[in-house]
C-alpha positions as CSV (number, residue, x, y, z in Angstrom):
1,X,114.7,-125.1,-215.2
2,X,112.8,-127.3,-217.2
3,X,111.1,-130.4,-216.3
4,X,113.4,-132.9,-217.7
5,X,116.1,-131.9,-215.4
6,X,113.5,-132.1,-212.2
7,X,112.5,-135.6,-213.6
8,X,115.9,-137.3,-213.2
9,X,116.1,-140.1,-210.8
10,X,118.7,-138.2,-208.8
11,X,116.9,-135.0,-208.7
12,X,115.5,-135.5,-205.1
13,X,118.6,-136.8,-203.8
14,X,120.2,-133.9,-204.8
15,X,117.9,-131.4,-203.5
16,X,119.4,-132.6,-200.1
17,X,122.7,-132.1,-201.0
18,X,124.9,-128.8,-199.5
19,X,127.4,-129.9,-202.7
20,X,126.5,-130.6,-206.4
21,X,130.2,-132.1,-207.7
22,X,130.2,-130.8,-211.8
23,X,132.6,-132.0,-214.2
24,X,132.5,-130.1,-217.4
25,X,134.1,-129.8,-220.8
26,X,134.0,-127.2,-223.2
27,X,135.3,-126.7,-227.1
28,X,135.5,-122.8,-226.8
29,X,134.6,-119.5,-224.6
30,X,131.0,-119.6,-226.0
31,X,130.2,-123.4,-224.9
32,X,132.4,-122.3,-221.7
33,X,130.1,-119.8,-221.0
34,X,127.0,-122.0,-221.8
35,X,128.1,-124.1,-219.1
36,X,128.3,-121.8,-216.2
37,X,125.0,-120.2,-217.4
38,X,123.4,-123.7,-217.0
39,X,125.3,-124.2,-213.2
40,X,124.3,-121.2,-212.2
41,X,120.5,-121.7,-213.1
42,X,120.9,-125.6,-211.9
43,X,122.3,-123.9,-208.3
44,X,118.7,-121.2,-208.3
45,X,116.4,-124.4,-208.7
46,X,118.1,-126.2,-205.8
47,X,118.4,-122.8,-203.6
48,X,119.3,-123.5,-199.7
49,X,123.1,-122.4,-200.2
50,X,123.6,-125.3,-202.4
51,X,127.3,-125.1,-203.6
52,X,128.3,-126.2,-206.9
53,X,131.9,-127.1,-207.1
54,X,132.6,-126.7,-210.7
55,X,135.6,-127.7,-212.9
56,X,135.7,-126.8,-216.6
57,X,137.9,-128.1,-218.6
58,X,138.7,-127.0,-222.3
59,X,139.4,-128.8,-225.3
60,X,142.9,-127.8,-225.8
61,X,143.9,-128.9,-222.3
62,X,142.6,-132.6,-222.8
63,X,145.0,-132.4,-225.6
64,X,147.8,-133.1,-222.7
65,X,147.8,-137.0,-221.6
66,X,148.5,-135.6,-218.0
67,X,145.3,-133.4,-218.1
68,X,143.1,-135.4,-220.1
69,X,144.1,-137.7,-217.1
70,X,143.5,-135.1,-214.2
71,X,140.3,-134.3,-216.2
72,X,138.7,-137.7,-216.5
73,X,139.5,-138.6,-212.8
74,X,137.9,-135.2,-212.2
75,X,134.8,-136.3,-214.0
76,X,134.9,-139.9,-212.2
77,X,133.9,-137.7,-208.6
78,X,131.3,-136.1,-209.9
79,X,127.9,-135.7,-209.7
80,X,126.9,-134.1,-213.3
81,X,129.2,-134.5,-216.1
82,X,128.5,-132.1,-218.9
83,X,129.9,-132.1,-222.4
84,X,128.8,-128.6,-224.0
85,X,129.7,-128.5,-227.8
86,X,129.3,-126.9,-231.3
87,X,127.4,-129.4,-233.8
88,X,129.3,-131.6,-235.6
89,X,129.1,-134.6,-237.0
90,X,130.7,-136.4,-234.3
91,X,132.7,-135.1,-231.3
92,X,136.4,-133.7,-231.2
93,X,139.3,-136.8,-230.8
94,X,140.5,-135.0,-227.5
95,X,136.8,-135.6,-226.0
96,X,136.3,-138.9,-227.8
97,X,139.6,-139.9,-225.8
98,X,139.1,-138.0,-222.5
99,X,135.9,-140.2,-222.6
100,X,137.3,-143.4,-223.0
101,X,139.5,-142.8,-220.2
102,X,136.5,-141.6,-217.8
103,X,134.9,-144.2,-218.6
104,X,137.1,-146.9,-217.9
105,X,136.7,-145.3,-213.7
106,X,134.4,-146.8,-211.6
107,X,132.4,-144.9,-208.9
108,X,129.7,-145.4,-206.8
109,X,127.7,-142.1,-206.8
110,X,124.8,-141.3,-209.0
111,X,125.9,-139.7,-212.2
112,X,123.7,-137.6,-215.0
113,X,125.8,-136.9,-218.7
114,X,124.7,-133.5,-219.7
115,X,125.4,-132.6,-223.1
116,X,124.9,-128.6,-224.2
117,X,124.4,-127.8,-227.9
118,X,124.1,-124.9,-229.8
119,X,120.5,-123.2,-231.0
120,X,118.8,-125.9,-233.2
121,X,118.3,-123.7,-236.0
122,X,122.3,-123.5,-236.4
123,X,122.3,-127.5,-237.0
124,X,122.1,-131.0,-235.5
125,X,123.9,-133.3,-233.6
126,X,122.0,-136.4,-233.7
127,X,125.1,-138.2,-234.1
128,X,127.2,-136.8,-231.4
129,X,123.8,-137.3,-229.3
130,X,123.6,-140.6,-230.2
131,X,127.0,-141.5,-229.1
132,X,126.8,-139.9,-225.9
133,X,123.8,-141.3,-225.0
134,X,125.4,-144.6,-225.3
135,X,128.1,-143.7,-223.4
136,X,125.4,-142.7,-220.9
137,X,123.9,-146.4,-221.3
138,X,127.1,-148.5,-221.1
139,X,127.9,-146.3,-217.7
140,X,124.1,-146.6,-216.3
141,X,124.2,-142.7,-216.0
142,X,120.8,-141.0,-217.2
143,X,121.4,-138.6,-220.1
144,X,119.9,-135.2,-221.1
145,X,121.0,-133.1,-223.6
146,X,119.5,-129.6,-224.2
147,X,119.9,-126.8,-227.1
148,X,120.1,-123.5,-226.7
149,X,116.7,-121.8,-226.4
150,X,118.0,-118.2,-228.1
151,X,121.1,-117.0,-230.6
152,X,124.2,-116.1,-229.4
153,X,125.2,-112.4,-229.3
């Protein structure tokens, strides 16, 4: 695990946590698959049987008000919310409006944004990481965002 992610403000709280809450969501299999690569590398740096309860959701079921609903309520509990995309020039309508609607939930626990891109050499998403790192702001959350270090197979 890299530095950044030991750096967080939360990071020592959560080391003495039994339960790391993670709300995901995910355009396709491949950024489905990026995110449980990075919980289970998050759940080997904080070792001591630390569970982490994980819920991914993908795009095409925040295209359901009832879901999106279910999903941004989902995210309001958590402790790490992570977005895990393709680059783009800005991010899908169903995650622009899932976000709104997390967003607009209030909770008290510490929350991190995460947002997962693909390798920098397929692109950039300084737009989509500008956004979400405003979303980030506007919730006090801190934000990371990370690109893939290798190629997908």
């Amino acid at each position: 695990m890299d530095a950044t992610l030991t750096n967080l403000q939360v990071w020592s709280a959560w080391q003495k946590l039994n339960r790391i809450v993670v709300s995901a969501v995910h355009e396709d299999f491949a950024t489905g698959v990026r995110v449980d690569d990075f919980c289970q590398t998050l759940a080997k740096c904080l070792g001591r049987d630390c569970e982490i309860a994980k819920e991914l959701w993908p795009l095409t079921e925040l295209r359901t008000p009832k879901l999106r609903a279910v999903a941004a309520g989902e995210a309001a509990a958590a402790d790490l919310v992570i977005i895990s995309v393709h680059h783009g020039e800005s991010l899908p309508g169903e995650i622009k409006s899932w976000l709104d609607l997390w967003s607009k939930q209030k909770a008290t626990r510490p929350k991190v944004l995460l947002a997962l891109f693909d390798p920098l050499y397929l692109g950039t998403s300084s737009s989509i990481h500008a956004f979400l790192q405003g979303v980030a702001r506007k919730g006090n959350m801190e934000f990371l965002a990370r690109s893939e270090d290798k190629p997908e197979d």
